[in-house]
DOLO-278756 format. One record per residue (C-alpha): x, y, z. Coordinates in nm, 4 decimals. Layout:
[[X; Y; Z]];
...
***
This chain:
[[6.3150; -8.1073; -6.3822]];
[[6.1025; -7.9367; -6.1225]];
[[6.2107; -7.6025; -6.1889]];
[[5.9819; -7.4808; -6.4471]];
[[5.6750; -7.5914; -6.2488]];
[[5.7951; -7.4440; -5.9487]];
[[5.8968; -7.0964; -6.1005]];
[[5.5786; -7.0278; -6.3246]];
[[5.4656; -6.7953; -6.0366]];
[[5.7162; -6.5919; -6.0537]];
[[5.6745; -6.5169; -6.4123]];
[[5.3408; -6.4684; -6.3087]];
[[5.4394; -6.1871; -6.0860]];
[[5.5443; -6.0203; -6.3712]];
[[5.1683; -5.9938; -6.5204]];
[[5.0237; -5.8598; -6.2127]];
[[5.1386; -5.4973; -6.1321]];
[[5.2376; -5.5445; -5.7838]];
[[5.2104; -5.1856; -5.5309]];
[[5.2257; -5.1237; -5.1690]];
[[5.0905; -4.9767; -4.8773]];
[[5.1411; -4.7916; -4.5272]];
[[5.0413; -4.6901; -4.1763]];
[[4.6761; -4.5297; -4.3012]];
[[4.3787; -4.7185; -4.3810]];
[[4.2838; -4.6547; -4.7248]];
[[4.0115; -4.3389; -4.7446]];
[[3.8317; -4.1311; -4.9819]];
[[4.0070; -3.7975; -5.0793]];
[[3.7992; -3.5017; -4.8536]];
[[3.7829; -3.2818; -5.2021]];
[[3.4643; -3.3955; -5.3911]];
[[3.4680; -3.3795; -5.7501]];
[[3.1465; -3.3863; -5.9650]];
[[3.0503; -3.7158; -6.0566]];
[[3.1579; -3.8401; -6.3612]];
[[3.4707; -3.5285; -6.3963]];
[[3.7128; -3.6005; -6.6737]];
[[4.0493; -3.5930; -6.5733]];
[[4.4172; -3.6280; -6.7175]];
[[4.5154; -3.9822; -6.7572]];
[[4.8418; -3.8845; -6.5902]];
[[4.6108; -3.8941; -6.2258]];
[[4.6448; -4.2464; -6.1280]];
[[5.0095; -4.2893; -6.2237]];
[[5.0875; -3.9960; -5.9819]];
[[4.9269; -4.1322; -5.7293]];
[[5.0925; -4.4780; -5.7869]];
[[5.4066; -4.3146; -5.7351]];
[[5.3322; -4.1139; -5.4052]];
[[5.2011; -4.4753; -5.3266]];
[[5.5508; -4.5922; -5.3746]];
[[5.7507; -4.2989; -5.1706]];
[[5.7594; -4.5040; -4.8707]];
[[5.6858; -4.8798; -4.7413]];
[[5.3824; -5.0376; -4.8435]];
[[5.2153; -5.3674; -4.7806]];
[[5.0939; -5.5862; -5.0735]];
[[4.7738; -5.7649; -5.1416]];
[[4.6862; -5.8756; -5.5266]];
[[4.4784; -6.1057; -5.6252]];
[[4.3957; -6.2612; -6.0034]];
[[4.0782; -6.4395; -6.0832]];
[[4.1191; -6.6562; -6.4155]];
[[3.8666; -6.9034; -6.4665]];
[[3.9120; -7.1688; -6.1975]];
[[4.2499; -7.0636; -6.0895]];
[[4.2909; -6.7959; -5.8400]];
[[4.6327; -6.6436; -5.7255]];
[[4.6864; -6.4487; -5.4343]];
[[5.0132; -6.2382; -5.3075]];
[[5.0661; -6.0671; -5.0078]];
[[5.3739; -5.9116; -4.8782]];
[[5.5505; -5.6112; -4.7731]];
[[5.8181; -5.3539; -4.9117]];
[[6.0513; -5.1452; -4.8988]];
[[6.1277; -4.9583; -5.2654]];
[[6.4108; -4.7422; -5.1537]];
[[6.6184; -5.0260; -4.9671]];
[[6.4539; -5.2791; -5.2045]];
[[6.4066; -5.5292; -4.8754]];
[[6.0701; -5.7486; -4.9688]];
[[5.9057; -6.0878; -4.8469]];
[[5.6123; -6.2052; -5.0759]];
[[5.4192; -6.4942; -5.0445]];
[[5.2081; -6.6073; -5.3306]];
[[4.9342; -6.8686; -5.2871]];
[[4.7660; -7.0822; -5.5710]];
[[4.8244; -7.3370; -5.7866]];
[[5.1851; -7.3401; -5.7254]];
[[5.2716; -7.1357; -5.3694]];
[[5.6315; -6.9639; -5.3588]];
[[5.7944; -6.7085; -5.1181]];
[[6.0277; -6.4395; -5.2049]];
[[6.2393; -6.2673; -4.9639]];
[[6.4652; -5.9600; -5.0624]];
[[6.7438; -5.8452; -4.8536]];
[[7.0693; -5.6705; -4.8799]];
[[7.1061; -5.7071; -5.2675]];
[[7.0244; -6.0617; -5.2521]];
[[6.7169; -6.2746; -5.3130]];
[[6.5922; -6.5894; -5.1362]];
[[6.3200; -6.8104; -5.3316]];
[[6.1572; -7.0780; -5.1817]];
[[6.2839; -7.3441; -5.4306]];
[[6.4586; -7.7000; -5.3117]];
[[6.8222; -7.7117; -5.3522]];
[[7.0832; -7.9911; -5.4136]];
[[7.0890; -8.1337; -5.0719]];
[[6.7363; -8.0192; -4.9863]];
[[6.7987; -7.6589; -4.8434]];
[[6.4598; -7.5280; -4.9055]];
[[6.6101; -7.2000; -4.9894]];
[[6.7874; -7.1248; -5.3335]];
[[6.9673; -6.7720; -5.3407]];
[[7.0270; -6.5059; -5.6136]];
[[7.2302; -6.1842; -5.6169]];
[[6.9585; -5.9344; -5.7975]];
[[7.2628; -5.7453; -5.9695]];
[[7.3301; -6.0909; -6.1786]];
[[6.9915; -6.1055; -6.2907]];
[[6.9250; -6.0181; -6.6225]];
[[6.7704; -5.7073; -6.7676]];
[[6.4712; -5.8752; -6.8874]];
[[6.4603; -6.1302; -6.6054]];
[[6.0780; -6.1820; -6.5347]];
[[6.1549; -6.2663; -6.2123]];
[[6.3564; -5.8875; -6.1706]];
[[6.0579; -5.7343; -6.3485]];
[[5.7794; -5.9257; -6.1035]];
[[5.9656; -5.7716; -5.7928]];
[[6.0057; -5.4851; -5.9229]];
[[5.7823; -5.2697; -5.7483]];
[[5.7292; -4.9770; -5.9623]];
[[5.7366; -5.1394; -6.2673]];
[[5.4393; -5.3633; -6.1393]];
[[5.2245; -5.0481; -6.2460]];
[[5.0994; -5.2936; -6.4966]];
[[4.8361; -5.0924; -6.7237]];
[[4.8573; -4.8186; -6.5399]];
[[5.1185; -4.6636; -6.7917]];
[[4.8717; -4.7479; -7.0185]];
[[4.5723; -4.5382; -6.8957]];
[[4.4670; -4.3356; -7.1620]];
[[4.1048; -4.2089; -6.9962]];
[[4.0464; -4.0924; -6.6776]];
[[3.6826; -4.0355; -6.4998]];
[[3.6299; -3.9382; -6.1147]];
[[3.2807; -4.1339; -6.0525]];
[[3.2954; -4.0225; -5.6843]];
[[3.4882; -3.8875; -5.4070]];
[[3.8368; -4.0798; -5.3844]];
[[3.7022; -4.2872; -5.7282]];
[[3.7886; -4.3145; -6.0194]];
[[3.7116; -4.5020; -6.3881]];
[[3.8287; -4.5224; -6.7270]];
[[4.0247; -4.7293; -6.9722]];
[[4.3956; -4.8457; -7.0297]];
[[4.5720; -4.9417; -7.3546]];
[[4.8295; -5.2570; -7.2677]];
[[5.0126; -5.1898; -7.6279]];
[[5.0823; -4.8354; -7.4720]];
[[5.1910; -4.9688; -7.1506]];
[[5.3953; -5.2309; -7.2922]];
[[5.5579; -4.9394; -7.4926]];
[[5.6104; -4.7327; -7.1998]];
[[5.7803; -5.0375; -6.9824]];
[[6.0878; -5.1016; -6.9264]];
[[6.2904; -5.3941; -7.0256]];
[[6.1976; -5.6089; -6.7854]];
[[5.8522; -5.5467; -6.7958]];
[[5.8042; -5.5335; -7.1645]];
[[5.7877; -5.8491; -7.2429]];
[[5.5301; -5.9908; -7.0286]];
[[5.2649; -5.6668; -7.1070]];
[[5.3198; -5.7529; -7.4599]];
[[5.2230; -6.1406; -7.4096]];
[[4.9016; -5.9766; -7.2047]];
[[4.8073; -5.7540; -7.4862]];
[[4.8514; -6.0193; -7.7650]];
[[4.6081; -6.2540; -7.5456]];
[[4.3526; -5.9875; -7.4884]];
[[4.0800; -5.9063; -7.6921]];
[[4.0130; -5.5448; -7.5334]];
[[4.3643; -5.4914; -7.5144]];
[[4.3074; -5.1491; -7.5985]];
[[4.0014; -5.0686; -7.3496]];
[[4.0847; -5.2674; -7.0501]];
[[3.8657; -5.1230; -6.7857]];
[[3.9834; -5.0669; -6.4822]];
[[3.8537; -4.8850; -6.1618]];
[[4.0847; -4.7192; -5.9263]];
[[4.0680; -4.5748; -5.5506]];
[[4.3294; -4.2601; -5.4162]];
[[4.3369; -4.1675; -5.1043]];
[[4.2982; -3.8156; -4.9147]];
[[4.6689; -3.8532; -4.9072]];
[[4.6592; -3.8871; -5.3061]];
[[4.8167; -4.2519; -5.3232]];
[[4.6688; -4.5172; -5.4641]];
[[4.4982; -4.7603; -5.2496]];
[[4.2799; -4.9748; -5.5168]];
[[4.3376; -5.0901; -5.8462]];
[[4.0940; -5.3533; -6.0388]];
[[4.0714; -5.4544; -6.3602]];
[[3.9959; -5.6940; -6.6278]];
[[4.1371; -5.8133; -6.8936]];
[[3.9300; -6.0500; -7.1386]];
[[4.0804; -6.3298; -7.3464]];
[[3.9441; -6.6426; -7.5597]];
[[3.9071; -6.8745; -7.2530]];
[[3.7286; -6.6041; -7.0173]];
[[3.7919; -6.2832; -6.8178]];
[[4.1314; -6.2355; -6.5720]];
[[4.0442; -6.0036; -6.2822]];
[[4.2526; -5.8045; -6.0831]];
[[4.2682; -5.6637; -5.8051]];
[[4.5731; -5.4575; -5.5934]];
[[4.4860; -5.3311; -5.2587]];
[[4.7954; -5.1143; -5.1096]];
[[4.7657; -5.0125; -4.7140]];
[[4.9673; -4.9611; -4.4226]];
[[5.1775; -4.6544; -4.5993]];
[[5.5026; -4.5955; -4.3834]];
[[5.5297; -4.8768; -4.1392]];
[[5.8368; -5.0802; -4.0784]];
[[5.9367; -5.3171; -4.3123]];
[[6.1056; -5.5834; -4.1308]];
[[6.2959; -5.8810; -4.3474]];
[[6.5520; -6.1251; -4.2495]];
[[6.7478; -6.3418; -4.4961]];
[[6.6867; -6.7146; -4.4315]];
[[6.9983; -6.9156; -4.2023]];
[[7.2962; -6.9748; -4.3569]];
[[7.2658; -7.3693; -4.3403]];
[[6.8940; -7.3116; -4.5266]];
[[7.0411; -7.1610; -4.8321]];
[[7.2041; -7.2940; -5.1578]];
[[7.3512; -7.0585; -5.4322]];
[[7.1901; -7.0822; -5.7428]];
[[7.3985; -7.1931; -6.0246]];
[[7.4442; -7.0236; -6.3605]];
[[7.2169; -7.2495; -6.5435]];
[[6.9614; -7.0984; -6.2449]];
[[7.0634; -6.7554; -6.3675]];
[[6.9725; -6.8366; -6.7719]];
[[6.6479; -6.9464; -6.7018]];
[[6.5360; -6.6604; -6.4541]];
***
């Protein structure tokens, strides 16, 4: 059965701490701060969420070994309206709109478009947990040192146990898999940009396990700007079935 070839991404999505962006370019913050200034650990995860008060566009990319992923889209986190597009080893689309989700998955009769109602998906769905946007903090709930290396930049180490045990639900799971892989799963390094606006803009870091290092990096821009999403035509769409709703 294709489906669990075709859906890996999305539990992927899950691992990578998706953000957003808006209608500034990303800058560095106009108050300097003495190189290497220790700061509360609490910094980046308030910036995260001023990230998150408004539409943002998504870039994130992962760098394991051979295999990269990229995903791009947009959102909207108080109307929960999305499209994301991830490109790689298996490419999938994602659109969210009006409580219901559209993924790019072959149906029955070859609609190319299977759809979900979000409120149906589980708790610890990894596919609610990779679109959800601020739960796609990733490590930053585990951040447990914070330096500012220079203007708008900052450095300093995250704990995945602590962020796994700060998650919710849906999120839980797949930060515990991550820290149980890792072997600096409790000083992941990670580097972070915030802008004069205090949002974060830049978020890379990397997390090493036996078969090499996995890189990431989240860039979040265009802060504000319309988020414009349509759900996919009627005759394009097939409902998934409750077997669908088990597995995701």
């Amino acid at each position: 059965m294709r489906i669990s070839s075709r859906l890996v991404p999305l539990a992927t999505l899950s691992l990578l701490g998706l953000v957003a962006c808006g209608t500034d370019e990303p800058g560095a913050s106009s108050t300097p701060t003495p190189p290497s200034a220790t700061l509360d650990a609490s910094v980046i995860q308030e910036a995260l969420d001023r990230s998150l008060e408004s539409t943002a566009v998504i870039t994130a990319t992962v760098h394991s070994g051979p295999v990269d992923i990229t995903i791009s889209g947009a959102v909207d986190p108080a109307t929960d309206t999305l499209q994301i597009a991830m490109t790689g080893p298996a490419p999938v689309e994602v659109i969210g709109v009006d409580g219901m989700l559209y993924v790019q998955f072959e149906g029955p009769n070859g609609e190319p478009w299977m759809q979900l109602e979000l409120d149906r998906l589980r708790p610890e769905s990894q596919l609610r947990g990779g679109l959800d946007i601020r739960g796609q903090a990733g490590i930053v709930a585990g951040i447990v040192t914070v330096e500012q290396v220079g203007p708008g930049t900052y450095e300093g180490m995250a704990d995945l146990n602590q962020a796994a045990a700060a998650a919710d639900e849906s999120q839980r799971a797949a930060l515990t898999n991550a820290a149980s892989t890792a072997e600096n799963a409790d000083s992941v390094p990670y580097e972070a940009t915030i802008d004069d606006q205090g949002r974060l803009t830049r978020l890379f870091y990397t997390i090493e396990t036996a078969a090499g290092p996995n890189e990431t990096e989240l860039l979040l821009s265009n802060f504000g700007e319309p988020v414009q999403v349509e759900a996919p035509p009627a005759d394009e769409v097939w409902e998934a079935t409750d077997d669908m709703y088990e597995l995701l």
